[in-house]
N, C-alpha and C positions, 0 to 999 in steps of 0.2 A: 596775238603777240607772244611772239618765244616763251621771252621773261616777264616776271611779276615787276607792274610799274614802280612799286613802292618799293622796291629795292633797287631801284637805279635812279640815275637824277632826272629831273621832269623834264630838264631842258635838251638833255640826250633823247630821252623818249618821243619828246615832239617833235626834235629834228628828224629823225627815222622815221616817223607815221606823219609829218609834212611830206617827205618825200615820195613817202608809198603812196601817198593821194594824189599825189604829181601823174606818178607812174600810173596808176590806176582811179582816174577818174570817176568812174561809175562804181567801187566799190561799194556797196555800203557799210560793208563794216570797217573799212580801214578808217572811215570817215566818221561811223561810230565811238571806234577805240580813241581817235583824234580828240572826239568832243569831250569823253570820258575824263583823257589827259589835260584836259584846257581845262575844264572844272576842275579838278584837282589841285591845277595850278594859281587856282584863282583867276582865270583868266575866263570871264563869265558872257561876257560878249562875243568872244568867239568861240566857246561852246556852243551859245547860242546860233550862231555864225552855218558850223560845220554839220547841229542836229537840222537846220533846213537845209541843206544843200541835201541830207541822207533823206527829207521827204522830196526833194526835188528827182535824184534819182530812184527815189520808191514811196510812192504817194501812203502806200500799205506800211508803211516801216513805224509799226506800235510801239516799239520801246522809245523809238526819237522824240516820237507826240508826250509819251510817258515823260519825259527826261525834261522835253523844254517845260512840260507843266511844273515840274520839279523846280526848274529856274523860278518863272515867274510868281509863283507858291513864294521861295525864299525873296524875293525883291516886294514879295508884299500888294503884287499883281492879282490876287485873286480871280477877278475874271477871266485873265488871259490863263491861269493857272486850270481851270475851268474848263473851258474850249479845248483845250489841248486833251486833257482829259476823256473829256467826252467824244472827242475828235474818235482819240484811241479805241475807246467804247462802241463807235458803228464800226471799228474794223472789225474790233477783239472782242464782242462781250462779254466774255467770260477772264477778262482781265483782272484776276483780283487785288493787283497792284492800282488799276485806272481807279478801279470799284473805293478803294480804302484813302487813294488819294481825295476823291468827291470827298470822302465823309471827312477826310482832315479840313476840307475847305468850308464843308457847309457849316463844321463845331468851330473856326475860325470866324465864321460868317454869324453865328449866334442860332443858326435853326440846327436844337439839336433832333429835331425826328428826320429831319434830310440826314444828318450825319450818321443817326441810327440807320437809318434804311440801307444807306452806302456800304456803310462796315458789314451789315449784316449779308449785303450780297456779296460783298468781297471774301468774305469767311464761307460762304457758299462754295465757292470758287476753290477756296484754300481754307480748309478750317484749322491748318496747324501754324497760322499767319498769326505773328506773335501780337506787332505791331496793328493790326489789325483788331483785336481781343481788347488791349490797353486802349485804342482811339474810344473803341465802343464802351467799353465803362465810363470813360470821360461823357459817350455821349448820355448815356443811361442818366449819368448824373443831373449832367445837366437836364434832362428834362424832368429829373425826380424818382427815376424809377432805379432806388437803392440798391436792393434786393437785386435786382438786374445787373448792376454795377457789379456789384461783389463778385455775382458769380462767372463775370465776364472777366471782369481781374484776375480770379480765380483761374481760368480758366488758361488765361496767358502765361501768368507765371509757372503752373503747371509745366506749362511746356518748352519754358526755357528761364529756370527761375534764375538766371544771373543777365535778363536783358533790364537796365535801369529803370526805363520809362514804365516797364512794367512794374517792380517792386512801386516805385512812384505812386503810381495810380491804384496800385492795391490799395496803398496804406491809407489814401484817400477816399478809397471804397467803404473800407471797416472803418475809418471814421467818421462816416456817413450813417454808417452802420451801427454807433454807439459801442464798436470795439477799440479800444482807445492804446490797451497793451498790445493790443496788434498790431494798431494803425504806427506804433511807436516804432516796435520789430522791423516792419519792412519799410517804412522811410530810414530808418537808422542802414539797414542795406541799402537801400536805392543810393545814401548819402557816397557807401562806404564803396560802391560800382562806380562811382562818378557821376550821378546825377547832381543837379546841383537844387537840391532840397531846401524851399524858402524858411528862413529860422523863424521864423510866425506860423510856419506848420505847427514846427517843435513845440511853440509855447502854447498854441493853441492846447494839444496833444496832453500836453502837463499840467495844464489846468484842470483837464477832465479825469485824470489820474489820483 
């Protein structure tokens, strides 16, 4: 697309890339950037809609598999969130998007050594994957391995220290950690990025102060 969708209106944007799919039926990416705009717009059934038509004309087409896993992730589908995933995975495997998506499923799912394993082959992949760094502390945690956490927090915030979920997860790292002025430090950032930081963190945090 010419222009950046976010600065024109969604309902212009879809008329034009409805059109171009008319025009051009087998494209895929006009049918891509379509489904793109439909999520965007809230209109989640027919992104769903337009990312099978893009494996309909390209069976191989990984970011669509990628995407619809996306969808059903957010609807709470996990299985199907899954599949699609892993779909991606015998095209791509070296996906470290598909890779990091698993491990968001499996620490949704409660095994956190699946989710370890996921993150840690997606950071394979991409080890400057922010989102990836933060999932894997979350997972570290949850199976107890602290020390691992920290420095997989660490490691995220490093390298993009104003992404939320990352401050987020630090702070809950070093308080895991028995670091409590730290744990304060970066949820009081994570708050101040726009995370939305549970206030029983806080008080937790201040009791140990």
């Amino acid at each position: 697309m010419s222009e950046n969708v976010q600065t024109k209106d969604l309902t212009k944007v879809i008329e034009e890339l409805e059109k171009k799919c008319e025009e051009l039926p087998d494209n895929v990416v006009a049918h891509h950037h379509l489904a793109v705009v439909y999520r965007m717009a809230g209109r989640t059934a027919d992104a769903l809609r337009m990312l099978e038509r893009c494996l309909e004309i390209d069976p191989q087409a990984v970011q669509a598999l990628v995407n619809i896993g996306s969808i059903h992730f957010e609807n709470g589908d996990f299985d199907k969130a899954m599949a699609a995933n892993e779909q991606a995975l015998k095209i791509m495997p070296n996906s470290a998007e598909a890779h990091a998506n698993l491990g968001m499923i499996w620490w949704q799912k409660g095994d956190g050594e699946r989710s370890t394993t996921s993150y840690k082959e997606a950071l394979r992949h991409d080890a400057k994957m922010v989102t990836a760094w933060a999932g894997l502390a979350s997972a570290h945690i949850m199976t107890g391995k602290l020390t691992e956490a920290l420095e997989a927090a660490q490691e995220g915030v490093k390298l993009e220290p104003d992404f939320p979920l990352g401050q987020n997860n630090l702070a809950v790292a070093l308080f895991y950690n028995n670091d409590f002025p730290g744990a304060k430090t970066a949820a009081e950032k994570a708050k101040k990025l726009g995370f939305p930081v549970d206030p029983r963190f806080f008080e937790a945090i201040n009791k140990e102060i």
